[in-house]
mmCIF file of the N, C-alpha and C atoms, coordinates in Angstrom:
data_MODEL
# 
_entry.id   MODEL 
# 
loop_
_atom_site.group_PDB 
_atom_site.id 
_atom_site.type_symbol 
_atom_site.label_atom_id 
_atom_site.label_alt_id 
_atom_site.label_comp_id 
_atom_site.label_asym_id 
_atom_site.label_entity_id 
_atom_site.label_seq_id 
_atom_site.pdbx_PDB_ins_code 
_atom_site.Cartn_x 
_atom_site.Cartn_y 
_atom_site.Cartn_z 
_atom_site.occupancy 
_atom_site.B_iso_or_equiv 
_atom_site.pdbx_formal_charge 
_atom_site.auth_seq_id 
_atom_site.auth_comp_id 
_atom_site.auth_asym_id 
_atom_site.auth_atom_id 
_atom_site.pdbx_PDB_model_num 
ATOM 1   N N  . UNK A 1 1  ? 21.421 11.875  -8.623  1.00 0.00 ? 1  UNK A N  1 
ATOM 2   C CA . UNK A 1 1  ? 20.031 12.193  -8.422  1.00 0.00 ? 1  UNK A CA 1 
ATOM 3   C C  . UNK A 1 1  ? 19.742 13.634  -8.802  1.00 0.00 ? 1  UNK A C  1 
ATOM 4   N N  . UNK A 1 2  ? 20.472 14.515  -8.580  1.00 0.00 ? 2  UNK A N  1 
ATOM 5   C CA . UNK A 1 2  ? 20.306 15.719  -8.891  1.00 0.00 ? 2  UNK A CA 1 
ATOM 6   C C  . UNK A 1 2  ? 20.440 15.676  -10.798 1.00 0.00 ? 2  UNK A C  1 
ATOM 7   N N  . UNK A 1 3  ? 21.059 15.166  -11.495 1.00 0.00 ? 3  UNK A N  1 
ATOM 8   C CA . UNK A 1 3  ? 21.007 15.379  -12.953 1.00 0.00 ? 3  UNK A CA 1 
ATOM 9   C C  . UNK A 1 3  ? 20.057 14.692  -13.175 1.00 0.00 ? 3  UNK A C  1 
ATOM 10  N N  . UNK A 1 4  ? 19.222 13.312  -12.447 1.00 0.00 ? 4  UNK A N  1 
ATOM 11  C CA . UNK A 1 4  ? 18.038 12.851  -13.563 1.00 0.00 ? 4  UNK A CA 1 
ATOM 12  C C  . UNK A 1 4  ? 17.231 12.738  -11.695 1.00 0.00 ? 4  UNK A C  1 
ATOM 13  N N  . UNK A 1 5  ? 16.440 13.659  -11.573 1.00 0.00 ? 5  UNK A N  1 
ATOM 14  C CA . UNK A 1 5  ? 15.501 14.120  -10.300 1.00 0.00 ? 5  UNK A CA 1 
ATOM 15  C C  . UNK A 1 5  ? 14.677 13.176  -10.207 1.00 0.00 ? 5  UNK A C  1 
ATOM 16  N N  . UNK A 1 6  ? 14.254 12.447  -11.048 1.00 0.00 ? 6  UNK A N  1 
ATOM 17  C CA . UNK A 1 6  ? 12.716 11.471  -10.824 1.00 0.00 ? 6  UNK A CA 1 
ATOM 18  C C  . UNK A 1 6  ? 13.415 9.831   -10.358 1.00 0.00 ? 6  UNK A C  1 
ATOM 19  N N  . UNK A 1 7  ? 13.222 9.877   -8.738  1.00 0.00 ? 7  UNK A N  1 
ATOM 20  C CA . UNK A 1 7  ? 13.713 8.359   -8.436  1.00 0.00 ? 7  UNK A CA 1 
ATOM 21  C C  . UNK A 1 7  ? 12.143 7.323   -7.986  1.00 0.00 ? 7  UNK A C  1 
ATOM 22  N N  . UNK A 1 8  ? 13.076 6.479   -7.856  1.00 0.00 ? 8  UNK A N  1 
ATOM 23  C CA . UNK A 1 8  ? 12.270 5.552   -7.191  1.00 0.00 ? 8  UNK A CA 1 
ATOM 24  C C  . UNK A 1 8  ? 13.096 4.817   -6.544  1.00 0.00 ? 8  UNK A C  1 
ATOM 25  N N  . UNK A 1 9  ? 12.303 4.185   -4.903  1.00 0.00 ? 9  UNK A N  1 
ATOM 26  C CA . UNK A 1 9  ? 12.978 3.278   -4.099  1.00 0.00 ? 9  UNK A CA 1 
ATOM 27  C C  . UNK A 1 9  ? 11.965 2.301   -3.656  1.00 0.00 ? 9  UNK A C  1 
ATOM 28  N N  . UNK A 1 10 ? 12.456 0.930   -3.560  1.00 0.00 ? 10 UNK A N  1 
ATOM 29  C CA . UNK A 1 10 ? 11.473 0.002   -3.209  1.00 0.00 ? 10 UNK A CA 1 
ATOM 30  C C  . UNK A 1 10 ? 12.418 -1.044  -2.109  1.00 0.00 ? 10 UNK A C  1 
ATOM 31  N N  . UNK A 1 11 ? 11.448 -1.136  -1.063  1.00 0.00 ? 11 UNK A N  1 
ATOM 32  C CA . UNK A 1 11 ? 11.810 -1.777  -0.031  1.00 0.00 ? 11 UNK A CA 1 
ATOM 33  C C  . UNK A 1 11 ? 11.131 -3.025  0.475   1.00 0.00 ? 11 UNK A C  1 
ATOM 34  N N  . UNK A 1 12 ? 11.296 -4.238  1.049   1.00 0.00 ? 12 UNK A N  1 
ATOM 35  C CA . UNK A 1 12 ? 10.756 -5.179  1.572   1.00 0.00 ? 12 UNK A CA 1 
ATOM 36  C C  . UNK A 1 12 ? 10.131 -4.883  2.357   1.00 0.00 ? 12 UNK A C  1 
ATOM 37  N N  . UNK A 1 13 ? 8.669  -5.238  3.089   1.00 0.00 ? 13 UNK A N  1 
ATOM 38  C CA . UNK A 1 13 ? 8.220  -4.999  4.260   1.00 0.00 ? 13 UNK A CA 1 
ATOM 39  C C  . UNK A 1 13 ? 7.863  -6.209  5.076   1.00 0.00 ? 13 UNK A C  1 
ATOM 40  N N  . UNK A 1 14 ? 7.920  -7.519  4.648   1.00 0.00 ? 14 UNK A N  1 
ATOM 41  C CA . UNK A 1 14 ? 7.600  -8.539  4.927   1.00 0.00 ? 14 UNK A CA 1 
ATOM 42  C C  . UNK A 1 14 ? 7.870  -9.459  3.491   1.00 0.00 ? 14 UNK A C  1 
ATOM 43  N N  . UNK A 1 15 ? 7.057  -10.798 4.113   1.00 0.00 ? 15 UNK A N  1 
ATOM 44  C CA . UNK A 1 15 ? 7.252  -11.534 3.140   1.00 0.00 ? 15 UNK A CA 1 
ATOM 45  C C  . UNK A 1 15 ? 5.778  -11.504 1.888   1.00 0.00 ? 15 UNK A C  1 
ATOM 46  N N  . UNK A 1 16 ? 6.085  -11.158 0.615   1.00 0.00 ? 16 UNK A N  1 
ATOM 47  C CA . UNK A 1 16 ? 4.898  -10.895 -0.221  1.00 0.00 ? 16 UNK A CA 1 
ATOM 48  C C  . UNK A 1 16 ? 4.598  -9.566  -0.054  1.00 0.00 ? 16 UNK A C  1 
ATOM 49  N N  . UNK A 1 17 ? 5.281  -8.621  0.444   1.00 0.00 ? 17 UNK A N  1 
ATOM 50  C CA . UNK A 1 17 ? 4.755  -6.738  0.834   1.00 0.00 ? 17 UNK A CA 1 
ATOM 51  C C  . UNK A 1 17 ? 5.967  -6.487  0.624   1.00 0.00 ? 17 UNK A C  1 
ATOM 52  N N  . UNK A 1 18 ? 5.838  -5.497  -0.224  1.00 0.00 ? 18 UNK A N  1 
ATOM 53  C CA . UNK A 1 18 ? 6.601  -4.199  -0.173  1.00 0.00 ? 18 UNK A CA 1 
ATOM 54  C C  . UNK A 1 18 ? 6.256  -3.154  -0.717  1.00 0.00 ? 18 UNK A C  1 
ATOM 55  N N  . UNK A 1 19 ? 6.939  -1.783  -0.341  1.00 0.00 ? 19 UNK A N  1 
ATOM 56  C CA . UNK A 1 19 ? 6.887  -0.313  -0.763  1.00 0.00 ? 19 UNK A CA 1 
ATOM 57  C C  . UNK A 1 19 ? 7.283  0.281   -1.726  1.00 0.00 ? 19 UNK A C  1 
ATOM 58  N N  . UNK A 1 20 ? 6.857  0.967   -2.366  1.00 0.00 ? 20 UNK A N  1 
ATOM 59  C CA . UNK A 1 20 ? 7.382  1.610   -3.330  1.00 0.00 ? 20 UNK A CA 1 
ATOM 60  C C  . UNK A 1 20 ? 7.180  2.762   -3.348  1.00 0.00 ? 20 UNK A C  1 
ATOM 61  N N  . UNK A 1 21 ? 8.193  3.924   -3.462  1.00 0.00 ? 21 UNK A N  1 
ATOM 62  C CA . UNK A 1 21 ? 8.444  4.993   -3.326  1.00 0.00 ? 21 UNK A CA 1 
ATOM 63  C C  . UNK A 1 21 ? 8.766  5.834   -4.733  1.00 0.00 ? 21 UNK A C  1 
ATOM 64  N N  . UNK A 1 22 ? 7.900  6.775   -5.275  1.00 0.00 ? 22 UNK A N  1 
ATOM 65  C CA . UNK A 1 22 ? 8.105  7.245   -5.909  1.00 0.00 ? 22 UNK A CA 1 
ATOM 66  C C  . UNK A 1 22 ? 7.836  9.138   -6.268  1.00 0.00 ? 22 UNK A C  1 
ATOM 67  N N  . UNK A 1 23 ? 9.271  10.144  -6.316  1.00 0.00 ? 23 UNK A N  1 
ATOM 68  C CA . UNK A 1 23 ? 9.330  11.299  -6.103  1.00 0.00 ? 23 UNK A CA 1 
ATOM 69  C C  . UNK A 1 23 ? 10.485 11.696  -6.866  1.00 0.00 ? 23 UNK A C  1 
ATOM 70  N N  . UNK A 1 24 ? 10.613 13.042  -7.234  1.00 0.00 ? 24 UNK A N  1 
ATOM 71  C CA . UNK A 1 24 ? 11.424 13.655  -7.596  1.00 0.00 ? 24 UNK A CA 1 
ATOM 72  C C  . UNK A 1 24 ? 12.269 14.350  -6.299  1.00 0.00 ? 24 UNK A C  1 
ATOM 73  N N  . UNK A 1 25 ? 13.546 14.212  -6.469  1.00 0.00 ? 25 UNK A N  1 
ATOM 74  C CA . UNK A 1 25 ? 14.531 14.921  -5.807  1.00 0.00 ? 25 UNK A CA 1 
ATOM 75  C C  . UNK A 1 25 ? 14.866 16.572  -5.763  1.00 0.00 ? 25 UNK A C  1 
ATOM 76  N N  . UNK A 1 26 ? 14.843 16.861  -4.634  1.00 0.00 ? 26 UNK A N  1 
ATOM 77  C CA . UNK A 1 26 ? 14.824 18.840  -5.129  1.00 0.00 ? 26 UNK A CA 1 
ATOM 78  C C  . UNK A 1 26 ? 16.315 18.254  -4.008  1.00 0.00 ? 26 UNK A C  1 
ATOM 79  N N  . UNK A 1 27 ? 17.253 19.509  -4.304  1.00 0.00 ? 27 UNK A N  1 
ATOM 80  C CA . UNK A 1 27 ? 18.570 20.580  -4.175  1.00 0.00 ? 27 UNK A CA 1 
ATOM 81  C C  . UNK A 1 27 ? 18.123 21.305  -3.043  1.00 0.00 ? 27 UNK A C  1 
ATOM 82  N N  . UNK A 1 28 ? 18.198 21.543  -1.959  1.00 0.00 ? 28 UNK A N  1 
ATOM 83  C CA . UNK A 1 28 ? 18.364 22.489  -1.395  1.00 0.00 ? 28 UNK A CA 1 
ATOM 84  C C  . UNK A 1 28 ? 19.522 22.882  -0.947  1.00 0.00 ? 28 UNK A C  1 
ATOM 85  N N  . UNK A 1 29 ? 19.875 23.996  -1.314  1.00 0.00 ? 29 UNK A N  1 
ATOM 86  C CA . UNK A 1 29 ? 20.752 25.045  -1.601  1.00 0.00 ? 29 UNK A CA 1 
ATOM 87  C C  . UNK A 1 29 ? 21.391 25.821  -0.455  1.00 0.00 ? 29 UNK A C  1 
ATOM 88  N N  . UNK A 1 30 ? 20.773 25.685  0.260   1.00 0.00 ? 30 UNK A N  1 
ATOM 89  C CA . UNK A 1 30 ? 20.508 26.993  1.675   1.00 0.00 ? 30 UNK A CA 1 
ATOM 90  C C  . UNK A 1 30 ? 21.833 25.893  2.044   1.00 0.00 ? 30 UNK A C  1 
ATOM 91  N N  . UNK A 1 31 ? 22.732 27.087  2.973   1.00 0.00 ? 31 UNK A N  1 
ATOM 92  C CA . UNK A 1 31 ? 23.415 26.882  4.219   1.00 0.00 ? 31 UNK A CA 1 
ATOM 93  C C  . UNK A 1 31 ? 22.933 26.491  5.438   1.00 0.00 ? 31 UNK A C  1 
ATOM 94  N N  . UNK A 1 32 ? 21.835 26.899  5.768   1.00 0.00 ? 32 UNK A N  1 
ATOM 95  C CA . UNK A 1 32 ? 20.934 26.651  6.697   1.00 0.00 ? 32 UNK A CA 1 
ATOM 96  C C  . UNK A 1 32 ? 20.371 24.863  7.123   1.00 0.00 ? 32 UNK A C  1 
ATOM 97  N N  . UNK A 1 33 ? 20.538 24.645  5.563   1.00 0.00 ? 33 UNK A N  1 
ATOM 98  C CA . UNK A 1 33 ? 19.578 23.415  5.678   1.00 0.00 ? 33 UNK A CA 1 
ATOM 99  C C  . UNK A 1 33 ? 20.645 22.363  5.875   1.00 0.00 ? 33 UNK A C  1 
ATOM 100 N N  . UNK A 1 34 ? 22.065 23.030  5.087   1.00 0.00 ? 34 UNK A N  1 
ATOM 101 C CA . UNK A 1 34 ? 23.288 21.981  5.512   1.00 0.00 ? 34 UNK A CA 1 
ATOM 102 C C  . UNK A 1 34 ? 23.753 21.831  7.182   1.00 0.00 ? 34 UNK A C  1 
ATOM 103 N N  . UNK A 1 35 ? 23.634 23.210  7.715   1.00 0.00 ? 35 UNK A N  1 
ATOM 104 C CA . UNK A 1 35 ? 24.021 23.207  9.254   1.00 0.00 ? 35 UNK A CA 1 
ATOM 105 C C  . UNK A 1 35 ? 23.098 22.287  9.708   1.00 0.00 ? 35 UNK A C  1 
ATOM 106 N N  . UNK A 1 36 ? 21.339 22.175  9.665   1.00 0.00 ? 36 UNK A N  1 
ATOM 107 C CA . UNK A 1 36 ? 20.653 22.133  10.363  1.00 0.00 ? 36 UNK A CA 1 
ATOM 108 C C  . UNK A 1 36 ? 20.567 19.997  9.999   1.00 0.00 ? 36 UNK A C  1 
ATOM 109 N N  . UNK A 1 37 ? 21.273 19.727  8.930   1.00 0.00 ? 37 UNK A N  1 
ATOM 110 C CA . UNK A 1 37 ? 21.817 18.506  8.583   1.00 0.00 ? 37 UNK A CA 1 
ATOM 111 C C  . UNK A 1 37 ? 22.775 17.734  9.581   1.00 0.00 ? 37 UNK A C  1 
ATOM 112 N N  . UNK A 1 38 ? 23.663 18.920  9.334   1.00 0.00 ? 38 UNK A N  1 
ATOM 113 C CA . UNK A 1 38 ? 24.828 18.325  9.997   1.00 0.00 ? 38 UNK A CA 1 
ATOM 114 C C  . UNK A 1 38 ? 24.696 18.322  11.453  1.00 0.00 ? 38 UNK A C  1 
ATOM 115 N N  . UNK A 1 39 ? 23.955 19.433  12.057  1.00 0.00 ? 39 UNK A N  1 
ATOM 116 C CA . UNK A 1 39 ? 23.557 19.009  13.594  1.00 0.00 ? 39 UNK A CA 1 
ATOM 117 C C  . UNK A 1 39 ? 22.585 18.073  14.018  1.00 0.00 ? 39 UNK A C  1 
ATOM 118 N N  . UNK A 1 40 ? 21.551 17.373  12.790  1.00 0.00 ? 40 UNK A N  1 
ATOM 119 C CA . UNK A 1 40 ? 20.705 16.598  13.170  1.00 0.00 ? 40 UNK A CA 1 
ATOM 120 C C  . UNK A 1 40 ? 21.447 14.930  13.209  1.00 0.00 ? 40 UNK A C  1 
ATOM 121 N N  . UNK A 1 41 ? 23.017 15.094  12.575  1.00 0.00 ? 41 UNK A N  1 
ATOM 122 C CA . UNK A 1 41 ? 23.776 13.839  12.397  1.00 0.00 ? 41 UNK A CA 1 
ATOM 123 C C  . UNK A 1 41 ? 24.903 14.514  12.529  1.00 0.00 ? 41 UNK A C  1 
ATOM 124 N N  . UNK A 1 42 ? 25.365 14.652  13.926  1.00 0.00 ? 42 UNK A N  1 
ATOM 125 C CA . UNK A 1 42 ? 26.925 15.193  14.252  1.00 0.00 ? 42 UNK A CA 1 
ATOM 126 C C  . UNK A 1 42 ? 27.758 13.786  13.441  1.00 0.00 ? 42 UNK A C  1 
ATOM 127 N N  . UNK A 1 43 ? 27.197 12.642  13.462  1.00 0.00 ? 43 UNK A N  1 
ATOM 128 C CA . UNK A 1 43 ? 28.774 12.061  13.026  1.00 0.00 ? 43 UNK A CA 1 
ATOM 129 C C  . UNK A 1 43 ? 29.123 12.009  11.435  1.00 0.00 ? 43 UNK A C  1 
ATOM 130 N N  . UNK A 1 44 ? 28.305 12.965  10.508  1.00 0.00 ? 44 UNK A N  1 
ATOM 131 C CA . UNK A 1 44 ? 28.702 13.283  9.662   1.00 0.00 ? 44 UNK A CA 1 
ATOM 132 C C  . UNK A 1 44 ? 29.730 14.626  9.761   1.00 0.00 ? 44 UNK A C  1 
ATOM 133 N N  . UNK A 1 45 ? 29.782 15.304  10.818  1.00 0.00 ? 45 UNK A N  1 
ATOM 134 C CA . UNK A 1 45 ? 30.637 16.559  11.006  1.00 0.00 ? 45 UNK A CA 1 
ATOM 135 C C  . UNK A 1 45 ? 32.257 16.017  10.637  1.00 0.00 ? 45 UNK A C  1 
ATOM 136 N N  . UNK A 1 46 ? 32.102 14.839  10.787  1.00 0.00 ? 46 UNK A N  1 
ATOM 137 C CA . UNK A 1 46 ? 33.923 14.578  10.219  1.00 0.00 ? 46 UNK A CA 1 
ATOM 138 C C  . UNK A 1 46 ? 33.815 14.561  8.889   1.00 0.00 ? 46 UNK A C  1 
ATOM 139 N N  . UNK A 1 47 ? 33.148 14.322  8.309   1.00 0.00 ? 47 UNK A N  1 
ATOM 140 C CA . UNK A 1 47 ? 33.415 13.867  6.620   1.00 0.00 ? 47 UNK A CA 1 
ATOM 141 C C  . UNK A 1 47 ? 32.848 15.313  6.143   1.00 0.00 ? 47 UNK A C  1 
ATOM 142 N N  . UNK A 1 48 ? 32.367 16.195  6.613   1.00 0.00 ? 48 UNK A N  1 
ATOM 143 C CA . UNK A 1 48 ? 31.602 17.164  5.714   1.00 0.00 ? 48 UNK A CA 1 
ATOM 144 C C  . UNK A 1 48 ? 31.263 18.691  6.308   1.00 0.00 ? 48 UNK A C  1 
ATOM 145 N N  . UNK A 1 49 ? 31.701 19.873  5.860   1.00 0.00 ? 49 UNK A N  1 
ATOM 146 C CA . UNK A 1 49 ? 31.150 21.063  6.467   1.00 0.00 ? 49 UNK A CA 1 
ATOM 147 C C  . UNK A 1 49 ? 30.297 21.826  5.432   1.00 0.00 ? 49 UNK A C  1 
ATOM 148 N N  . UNK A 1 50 ? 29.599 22.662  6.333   1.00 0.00 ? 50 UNK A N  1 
ATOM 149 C CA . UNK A 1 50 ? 29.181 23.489  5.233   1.00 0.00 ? 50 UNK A CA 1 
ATOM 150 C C  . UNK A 1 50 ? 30.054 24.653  4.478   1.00 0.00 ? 50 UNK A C  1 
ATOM 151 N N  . UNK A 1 51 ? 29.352 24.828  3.590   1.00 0.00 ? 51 UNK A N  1 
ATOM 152 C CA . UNK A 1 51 ? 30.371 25.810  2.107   1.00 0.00 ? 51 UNK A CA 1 
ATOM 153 C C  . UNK A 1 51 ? 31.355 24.656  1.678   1.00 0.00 ? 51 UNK A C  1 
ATOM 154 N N  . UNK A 1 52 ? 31.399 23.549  2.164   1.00 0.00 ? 52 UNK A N  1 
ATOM 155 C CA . UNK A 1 52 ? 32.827 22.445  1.663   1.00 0.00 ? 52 UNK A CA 1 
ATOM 156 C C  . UNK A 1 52 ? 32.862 22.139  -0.030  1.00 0.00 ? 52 UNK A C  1 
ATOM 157 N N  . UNK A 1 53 ? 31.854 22.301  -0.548  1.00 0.00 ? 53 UNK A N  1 
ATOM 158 C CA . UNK A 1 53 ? 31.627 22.180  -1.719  1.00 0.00 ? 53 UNK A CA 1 
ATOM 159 C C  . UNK A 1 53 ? 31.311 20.411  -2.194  1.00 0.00 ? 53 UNK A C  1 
ATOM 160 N N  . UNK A 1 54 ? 31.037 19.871  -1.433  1.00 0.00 ? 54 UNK A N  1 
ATOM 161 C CA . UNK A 1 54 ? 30.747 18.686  -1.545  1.00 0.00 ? 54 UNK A CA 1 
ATOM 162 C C  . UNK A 1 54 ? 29.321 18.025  -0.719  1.00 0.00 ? 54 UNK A C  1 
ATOM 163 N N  . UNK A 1 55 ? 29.269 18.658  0.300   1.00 0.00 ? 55 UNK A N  1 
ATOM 164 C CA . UNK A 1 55 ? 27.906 18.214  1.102   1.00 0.00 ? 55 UNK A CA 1 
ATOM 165 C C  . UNK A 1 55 ? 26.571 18.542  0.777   1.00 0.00 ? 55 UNK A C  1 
ATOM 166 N N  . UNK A 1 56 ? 25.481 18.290  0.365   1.00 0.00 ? 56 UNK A N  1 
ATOM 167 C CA . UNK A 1 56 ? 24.575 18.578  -0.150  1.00 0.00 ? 56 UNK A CA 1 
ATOM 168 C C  . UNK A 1 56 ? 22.967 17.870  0.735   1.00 0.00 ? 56 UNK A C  1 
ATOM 169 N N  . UNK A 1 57 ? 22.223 18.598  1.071   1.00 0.00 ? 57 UNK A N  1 
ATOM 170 C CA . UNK A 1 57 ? 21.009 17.829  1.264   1.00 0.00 ? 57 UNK A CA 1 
ATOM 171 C C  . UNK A 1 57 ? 19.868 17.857  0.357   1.00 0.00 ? 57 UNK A C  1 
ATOM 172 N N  . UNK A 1 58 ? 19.331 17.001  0.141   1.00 0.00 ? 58 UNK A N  1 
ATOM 173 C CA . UNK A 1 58 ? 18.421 16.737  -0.515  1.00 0.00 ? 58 UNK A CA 1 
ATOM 174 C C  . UNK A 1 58 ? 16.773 16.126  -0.246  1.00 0.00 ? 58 UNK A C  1 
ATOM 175 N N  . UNK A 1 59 ? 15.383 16.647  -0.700  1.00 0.00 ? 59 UNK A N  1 
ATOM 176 C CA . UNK A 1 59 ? 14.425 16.415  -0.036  1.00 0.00 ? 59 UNK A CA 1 
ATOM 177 C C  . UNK A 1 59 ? 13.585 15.534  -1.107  1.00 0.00 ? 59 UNK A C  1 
ATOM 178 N N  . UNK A 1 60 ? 12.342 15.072  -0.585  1.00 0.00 ? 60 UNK A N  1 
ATOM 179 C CA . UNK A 1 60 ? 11.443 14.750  -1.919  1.00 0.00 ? 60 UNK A CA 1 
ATOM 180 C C  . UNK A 1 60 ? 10.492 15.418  -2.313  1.00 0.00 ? 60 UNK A C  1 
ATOM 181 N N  . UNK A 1 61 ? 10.059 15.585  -3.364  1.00 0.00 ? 61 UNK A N  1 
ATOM 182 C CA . UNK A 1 61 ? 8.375  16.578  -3.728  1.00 0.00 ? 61 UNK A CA 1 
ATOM 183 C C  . UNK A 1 61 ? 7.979  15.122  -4.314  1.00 0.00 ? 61 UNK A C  1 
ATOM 184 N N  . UNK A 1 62 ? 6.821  15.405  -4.294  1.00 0.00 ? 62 UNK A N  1 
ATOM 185 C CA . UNK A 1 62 ? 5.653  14.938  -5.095  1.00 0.00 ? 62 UNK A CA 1 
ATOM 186 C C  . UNK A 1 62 ? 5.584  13.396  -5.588  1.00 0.00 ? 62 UNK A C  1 
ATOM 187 N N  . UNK A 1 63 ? 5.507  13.213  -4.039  1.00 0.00 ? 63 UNK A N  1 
ATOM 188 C CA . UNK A 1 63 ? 5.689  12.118  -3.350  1.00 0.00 ? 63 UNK A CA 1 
ATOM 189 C C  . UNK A 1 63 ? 4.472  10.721  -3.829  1.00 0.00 ? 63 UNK A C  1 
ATOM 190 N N  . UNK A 1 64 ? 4.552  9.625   -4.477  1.00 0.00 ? 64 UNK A N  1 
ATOM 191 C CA . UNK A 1 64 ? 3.794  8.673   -4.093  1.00 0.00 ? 64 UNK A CA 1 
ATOM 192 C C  . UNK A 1 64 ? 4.319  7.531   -3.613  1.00 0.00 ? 64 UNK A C  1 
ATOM 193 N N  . UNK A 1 65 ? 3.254  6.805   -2.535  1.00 0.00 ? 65 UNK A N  1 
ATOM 194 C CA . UNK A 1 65 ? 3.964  6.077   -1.656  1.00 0.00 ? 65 UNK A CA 1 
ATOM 195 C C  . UNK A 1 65 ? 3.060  4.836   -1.608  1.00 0.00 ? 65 UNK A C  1 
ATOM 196 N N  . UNK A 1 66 ? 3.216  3.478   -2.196  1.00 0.00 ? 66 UNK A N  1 
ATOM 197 C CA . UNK A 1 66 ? 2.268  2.851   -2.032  1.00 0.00 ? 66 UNK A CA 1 
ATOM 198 C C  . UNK A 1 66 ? 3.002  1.254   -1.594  1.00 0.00 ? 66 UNK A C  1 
ATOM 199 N N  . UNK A 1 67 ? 1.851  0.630   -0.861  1.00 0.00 ? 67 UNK A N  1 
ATOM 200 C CA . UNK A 1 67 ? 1.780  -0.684  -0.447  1.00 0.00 ? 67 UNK A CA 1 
ATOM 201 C C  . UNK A 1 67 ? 1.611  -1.332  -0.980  1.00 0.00 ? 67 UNK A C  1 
ATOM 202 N N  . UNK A 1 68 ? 2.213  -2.489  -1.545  1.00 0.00 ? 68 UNK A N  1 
ATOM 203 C CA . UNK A 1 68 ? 1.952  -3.615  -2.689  1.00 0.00 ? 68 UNK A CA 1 
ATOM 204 C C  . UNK A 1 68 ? 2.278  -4.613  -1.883  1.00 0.00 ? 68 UNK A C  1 
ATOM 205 N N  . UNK A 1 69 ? 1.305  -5.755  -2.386  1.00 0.00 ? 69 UNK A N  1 
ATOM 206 C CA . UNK A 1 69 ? 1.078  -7.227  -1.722  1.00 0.00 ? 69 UNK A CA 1 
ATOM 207 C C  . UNK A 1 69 ? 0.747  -8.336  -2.883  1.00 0.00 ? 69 UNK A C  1 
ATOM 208 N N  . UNK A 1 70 ? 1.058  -9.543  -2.508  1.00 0.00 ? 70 UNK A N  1 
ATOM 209 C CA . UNK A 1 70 ? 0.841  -10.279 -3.766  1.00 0.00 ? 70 UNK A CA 1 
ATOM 210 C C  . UNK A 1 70 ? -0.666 -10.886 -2.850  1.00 0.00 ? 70 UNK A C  1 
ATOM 211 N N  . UNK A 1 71 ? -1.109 -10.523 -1.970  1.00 0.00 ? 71 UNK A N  1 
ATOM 212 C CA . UNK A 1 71 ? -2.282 -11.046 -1.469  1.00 0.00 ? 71 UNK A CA 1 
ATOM 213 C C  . UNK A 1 71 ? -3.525 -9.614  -1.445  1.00 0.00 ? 71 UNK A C  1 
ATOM 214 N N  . UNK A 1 72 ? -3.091 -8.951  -1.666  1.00 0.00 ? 72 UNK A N  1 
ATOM 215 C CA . UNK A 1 72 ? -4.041 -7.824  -1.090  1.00 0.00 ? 72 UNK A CA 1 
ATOM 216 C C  . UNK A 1 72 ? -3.978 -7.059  -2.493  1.00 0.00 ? 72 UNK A C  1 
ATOM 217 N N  . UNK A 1 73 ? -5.178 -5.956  -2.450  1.00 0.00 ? 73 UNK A N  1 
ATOM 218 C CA . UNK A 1 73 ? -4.960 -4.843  -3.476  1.00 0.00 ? 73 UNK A CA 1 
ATOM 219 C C  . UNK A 1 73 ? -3.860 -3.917  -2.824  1.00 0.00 ? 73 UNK A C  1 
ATOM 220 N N  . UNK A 1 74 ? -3.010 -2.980  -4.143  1.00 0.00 ? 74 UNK A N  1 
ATOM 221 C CA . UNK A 1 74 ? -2.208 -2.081  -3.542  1.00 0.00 ? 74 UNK A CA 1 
ATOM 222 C C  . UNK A 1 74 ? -2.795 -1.015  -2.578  1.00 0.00 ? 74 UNK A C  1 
ATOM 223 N N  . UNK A 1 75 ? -2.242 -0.303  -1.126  1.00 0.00 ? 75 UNK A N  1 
ATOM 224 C CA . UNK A 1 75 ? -2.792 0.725   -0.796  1.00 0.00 ? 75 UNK A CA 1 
ATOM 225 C C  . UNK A 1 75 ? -1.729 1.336   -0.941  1.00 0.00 ? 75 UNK A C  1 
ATOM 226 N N  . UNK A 1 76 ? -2.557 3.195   -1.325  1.00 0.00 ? 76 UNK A N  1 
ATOM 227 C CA . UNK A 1 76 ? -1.570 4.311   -1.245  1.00 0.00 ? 76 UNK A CA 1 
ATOM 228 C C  . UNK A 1 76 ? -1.260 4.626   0.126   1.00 0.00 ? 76 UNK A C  1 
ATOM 229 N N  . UNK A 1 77 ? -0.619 4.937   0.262   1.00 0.00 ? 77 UNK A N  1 
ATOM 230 C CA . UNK A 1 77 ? -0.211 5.552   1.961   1.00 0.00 ? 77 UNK A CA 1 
ATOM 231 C C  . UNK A 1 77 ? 0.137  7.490   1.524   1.00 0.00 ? 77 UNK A C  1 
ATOM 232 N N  . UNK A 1 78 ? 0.514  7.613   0.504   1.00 0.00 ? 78 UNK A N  1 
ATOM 233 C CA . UNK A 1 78 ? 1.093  8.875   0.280   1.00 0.00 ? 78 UNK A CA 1 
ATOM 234 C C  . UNK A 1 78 ? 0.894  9.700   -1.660  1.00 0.00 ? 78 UNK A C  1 
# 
């Protein structure tokens, strides 16, 4: 995700509904944001520290978020 930033994720919400998620991936870099990771999910503290050179968090920008139905028009939510 970090070499090609522009994802998309689509999820079921029922039967005939689902979401679709679409944003680019940003890097954040900070130490800060890895601690403040790893304390928001201690049971990643076994597999991963910070400075480890492997743990990374990642956020979304520029976000669209919409509701699709095969009965309804799409709504945006985001």
């Amino acid at each position: 995700m970090i070499a090609h930033p522009d994802v998309e994720i689509t999820a079921m919400q029922g039967e005939g509904v689902w979401i679709r998620l679409s944003a680019k991936v940003i890097r954040d870099g900070r130490d800060e944001a890895r601690a403040a990771m790893l304390d928001a999910c201690p049971e990643l503290k076994g597999m991963y520290a910070v400075g480890d050179g492997v743990f990374e968090v990642l956020y979304f920008e520029d976000i669209d978020l919409v509701r699709w139905s095969f009965t309804a028009p799409p709504e945006v939510i985001v």
